[in-house]
C-alpha positions, 0 to 999 in steps of 0.5 A, spaced: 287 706 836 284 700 834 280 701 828 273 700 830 269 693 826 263 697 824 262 701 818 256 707 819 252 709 813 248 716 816 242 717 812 240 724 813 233 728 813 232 734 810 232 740 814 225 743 813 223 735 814 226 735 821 223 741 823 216 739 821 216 733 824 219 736 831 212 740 829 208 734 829 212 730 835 210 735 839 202 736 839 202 728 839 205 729 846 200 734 847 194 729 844 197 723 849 196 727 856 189 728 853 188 720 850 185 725 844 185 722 836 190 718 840 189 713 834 189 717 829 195 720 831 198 714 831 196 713 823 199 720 822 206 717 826 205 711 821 205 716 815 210 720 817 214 713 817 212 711 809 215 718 807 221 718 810 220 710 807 220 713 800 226 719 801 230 712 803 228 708 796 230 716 793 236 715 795 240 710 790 248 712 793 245 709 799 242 703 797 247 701 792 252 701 797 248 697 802 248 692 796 255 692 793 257 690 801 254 683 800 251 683 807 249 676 810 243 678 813 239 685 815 237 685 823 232 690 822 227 694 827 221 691 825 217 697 829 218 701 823 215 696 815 220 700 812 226 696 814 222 690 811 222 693 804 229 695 804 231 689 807 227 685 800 230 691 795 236 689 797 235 681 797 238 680 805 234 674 810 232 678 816 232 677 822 227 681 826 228 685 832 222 689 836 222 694 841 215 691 845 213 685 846 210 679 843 202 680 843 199 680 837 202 674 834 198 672 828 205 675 823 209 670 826 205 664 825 203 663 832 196 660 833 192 667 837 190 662 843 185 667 845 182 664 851 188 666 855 193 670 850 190 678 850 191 681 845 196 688 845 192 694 847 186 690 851 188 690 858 186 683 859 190 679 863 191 671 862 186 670 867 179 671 862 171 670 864 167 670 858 166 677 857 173 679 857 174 673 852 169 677 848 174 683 848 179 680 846 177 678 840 174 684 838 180 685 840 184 680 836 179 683 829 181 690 832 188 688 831 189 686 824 184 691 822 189 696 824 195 692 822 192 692 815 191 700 815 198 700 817 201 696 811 196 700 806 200 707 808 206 704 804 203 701 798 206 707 795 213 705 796 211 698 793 208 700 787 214 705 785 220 700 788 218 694 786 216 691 779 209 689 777 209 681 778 213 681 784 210 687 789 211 684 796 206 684 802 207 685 809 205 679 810 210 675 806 215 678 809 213 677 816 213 670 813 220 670 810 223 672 816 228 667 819 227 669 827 224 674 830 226 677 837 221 680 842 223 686 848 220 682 854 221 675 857 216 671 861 218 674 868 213 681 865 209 676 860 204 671 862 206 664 859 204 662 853 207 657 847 213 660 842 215 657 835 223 655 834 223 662 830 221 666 837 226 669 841 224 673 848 231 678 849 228 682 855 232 685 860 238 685 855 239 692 857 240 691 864 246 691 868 249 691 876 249 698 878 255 702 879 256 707 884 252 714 883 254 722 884 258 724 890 251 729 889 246 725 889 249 721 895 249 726 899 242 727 897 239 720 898 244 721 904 238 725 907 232 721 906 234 716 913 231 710 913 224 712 909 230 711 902 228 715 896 224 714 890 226 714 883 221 717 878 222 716 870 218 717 864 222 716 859 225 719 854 219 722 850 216 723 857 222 727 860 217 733 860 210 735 860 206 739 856 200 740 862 202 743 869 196 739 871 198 734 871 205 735 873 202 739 879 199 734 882 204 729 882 209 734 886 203 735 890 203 728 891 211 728 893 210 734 898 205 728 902 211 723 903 216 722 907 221 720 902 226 723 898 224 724 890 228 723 883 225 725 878 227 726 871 225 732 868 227 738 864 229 743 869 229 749 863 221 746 862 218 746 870 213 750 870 214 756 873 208 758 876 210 751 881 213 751 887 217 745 888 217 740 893 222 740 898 223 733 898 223 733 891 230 733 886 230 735 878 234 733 874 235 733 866 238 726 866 238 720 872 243 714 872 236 710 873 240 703 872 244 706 878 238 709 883 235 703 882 240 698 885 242 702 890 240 700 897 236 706 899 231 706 893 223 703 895 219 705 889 220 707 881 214 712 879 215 710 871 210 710 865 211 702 865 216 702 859 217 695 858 225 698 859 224 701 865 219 695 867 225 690 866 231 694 870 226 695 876 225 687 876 232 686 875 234 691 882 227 689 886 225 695 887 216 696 886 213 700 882 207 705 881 205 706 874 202 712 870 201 709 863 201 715 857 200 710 850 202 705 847 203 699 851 204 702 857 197 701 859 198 693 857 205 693 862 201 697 867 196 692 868 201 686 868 205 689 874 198 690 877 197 682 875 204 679 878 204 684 885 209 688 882 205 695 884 200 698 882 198 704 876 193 710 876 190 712 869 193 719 868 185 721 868 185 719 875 191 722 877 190 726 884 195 728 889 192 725 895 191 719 890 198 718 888 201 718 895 196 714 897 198 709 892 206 711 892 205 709 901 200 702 900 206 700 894 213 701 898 209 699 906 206 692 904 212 688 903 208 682 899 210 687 893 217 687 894 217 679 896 213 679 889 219 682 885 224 680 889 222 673 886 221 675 880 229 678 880 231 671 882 227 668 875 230 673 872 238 672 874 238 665 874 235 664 868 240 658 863 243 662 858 244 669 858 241 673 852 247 675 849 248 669 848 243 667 845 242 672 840 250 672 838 249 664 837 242 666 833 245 670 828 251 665 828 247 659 826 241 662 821 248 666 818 252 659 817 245 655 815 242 661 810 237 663 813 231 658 817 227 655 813 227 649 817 224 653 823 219 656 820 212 652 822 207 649 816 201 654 819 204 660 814 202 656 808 196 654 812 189 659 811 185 660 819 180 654 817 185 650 817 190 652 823 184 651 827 181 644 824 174 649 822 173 645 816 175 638 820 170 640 826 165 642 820 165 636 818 165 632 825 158 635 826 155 634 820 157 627 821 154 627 828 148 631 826 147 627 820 148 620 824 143 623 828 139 626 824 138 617 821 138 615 827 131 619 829 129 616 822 131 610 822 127 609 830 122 612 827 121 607 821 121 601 826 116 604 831 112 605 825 112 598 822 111 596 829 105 599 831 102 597 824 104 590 826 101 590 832 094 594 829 094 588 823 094 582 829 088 585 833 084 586 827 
């Protein structure tokens, strides 16, 4: 057997850890279908994510063999600021790779065009009225007012691991990053500016279908020409806490003729539900397969950026539910760009949902819409592959990529937006005026006082 290229380090948690934050993932489920402390929530994940950040600097065996390996460069999660640290601790340039998409852009030296750029978690398209470029930058001072609470939580991990004199922010860090690549693409994003340190990787995960289980053939097999629909929430999602609101969506199910998917625990259903005869459960689905094969309508997902890229790679429309995160921000660009609909789950009913899951699958200008999209998406020049293999290659050889890294980082805000040069344009405007009003006002002056000397 061929030895295997890569060496795996496990880093293991402790059990009575575990446990407890099995604990806390739960009752933040809970807190995400009734949109209660969802921030808070948030903050408390993030603190969850510094601890496990000081158990990892605890652990100097690991550490020290992550050194000894001499690597060229760490290519690190960036949703998690820890990654940054240890990659600094260890003296490794860094490629960034994040999960989301690109929609809060100051940490990466792109000037926040907020006119048209909407900011994460606002819900705004690129198409903005004045009121809604309001809301985008309260937005905009929202984002880094949260940002900076989060860099806060790991102070303690800087102040410990790093010696006075050379403790890193996060903002150096961010600075100091050879490229950055981003979950997403412009055939989901609405267009705008990148830096040469900017890449956009989505839709790597897609892939041609393969055939699906003799099971569910036989299933989709029944749905005639109505098809079936494939309904997916994700992994975190693949149950729910509240039978509400899985009650109506199998209520809304019951009111279509199609045949349904759907990804669910099977030992969680709630067992005070009857479920909808044309209504199939199952604890995992092939959802790359269903969605390329040629009887799938509809995707009911909570818009994960995932899911929202393999829907848009097979054609297939969608109506979403967003939960958290930026479900809600990807909800409102299928919505944008035709690719479906969405219903906030506090507005979810039965008759709604099957309203809307009709609407989606009978008016074909939503499969026109992401047909279109799925030929920008294949026929785009380069795969992403590689992309990022030829990336890595190049900042490897090169050092790092500082040649790519814009003069903006070491610029403060009034600078990179000319404030202090449009101060000083209208100081010069108003004081050219303001001479020119007292200039006229002399010669008027010494005019009228000419002229009362002659007809005296």
């Amino acid at each position: 057997m061929q030895e295997s290229p890569y060496r795996v380090v496990t880093w293991n948690l402790d059990e009575n850890y575990l446990k407890e934050f099995s604990d806390f993932f739960r009752e933040s489920s809970k807190n995400i279908f009734t949109g209660r402390n969802e921030l808070h929530s948030f903050f408390t994940f993030v603190g969850q994510m510094s601890r496990q950040c000081k158990m990892i600097f605890n652990q100097t065996s690991i550490l020290n063999l992550l050194k000894e390996e001499k690597y060229d460069i760490a290519v690190i999660d960036s949703f998690n600021p820890c990654s940054f640290l240890v990659s600094e601790k260890l003296g490794f340039p860094i490629i960034a790779t994040h999960p989301l998409a690109l929609r809060s852009s100051w940490h990466t030296g792109i000037s926040s065009l907020l006119s048209y750029m909407p900011v994460a978690h606002s819900q705004l398209t690129d198409h903005m009225d004045f009121f809604k470029r309001v809301k985008n930058v309260f937005a905009y001072i929202g984002s880094v007012v949260v940002e900076s609470k989060i860099h806060s939580l790991f102070d303690d991990v800087i102040e410990e691991h790093f010696p006075a004199g050379s403790r890193p922010t996060f903002v150096e860090l961010y600075k100091k990053t050879s490229l950055w690549m981003y979950n997403t693409d412009f055939t989901i994003e609405f267009p705008h500016p990148l830096l040469p340190h900017v890449l956009y990787i989505g839709g790597l995960l897609t892939k041609p279908a393969q055939p699906v289980s003799q099971e569910l053939e036989h299933f989709i097999s029944q749905s005639g020409e109505h098809g079936f629909i494939i309904v997916a929430f994700g992994s975190m999602m693949a149950s729910s806490p509240y039978t509400e609101f899985v009650k109506e969506m199998n209520d809304g199910f019951a009111k279509i003729p199609q045949k349904v998917i759907w990804r669910y625990r099977i030992s969680e259903w709630p067992k005070e539900l009857q479920l909808a005869p044309n209504v199939k459960i199952m604890d995992w689905i092939p959802q790359n397969d269903l969605l390329g094969h040629p009887k799938a309508r509809l995707l009911v997902t909570h818009g994960g950026i995932n899911s929202v890229q393999e829907a848009i790679y097979h054609g297939v429309p969608m109506v979403a539910i967003p939960l958290f995160g930026d479900q809600f921000d990807n909800a409102v660009r299928i919505k944008a760009k035709h690719l479906g609909t969405f219903i906030p789950k506090d507005q979810l009913k039965a008759e709604k949902f099957a309203d809307a899951i009709r609407h989606v699958i009978e008016d074909k200008s939503y499969k026109k819409s992401i047909e279109r999209l799925n030929v920008i998406q294949r026929s785009q020049p380069f795969p992403k592959e590689q992309q990022i293999v030829r990336w890595v290659e190049h900042i490897v050889t090169v050092g790092g990529a500082n040649h790519l890294i814009p003069y903006s980082y070491q610029q403060p805000l009034y600078q990179q937006y000319l404030l202090d040069v449009i101060l000083f344009v209208c100081v010069c405007f108003i004081g050219a005026c303001y001479l020119t009003v007292k200039v006229l006002r002399l010669f008027i002056q010494r005019l009228c006082s000419v002229r009362k000397v002659k007809q005296s």
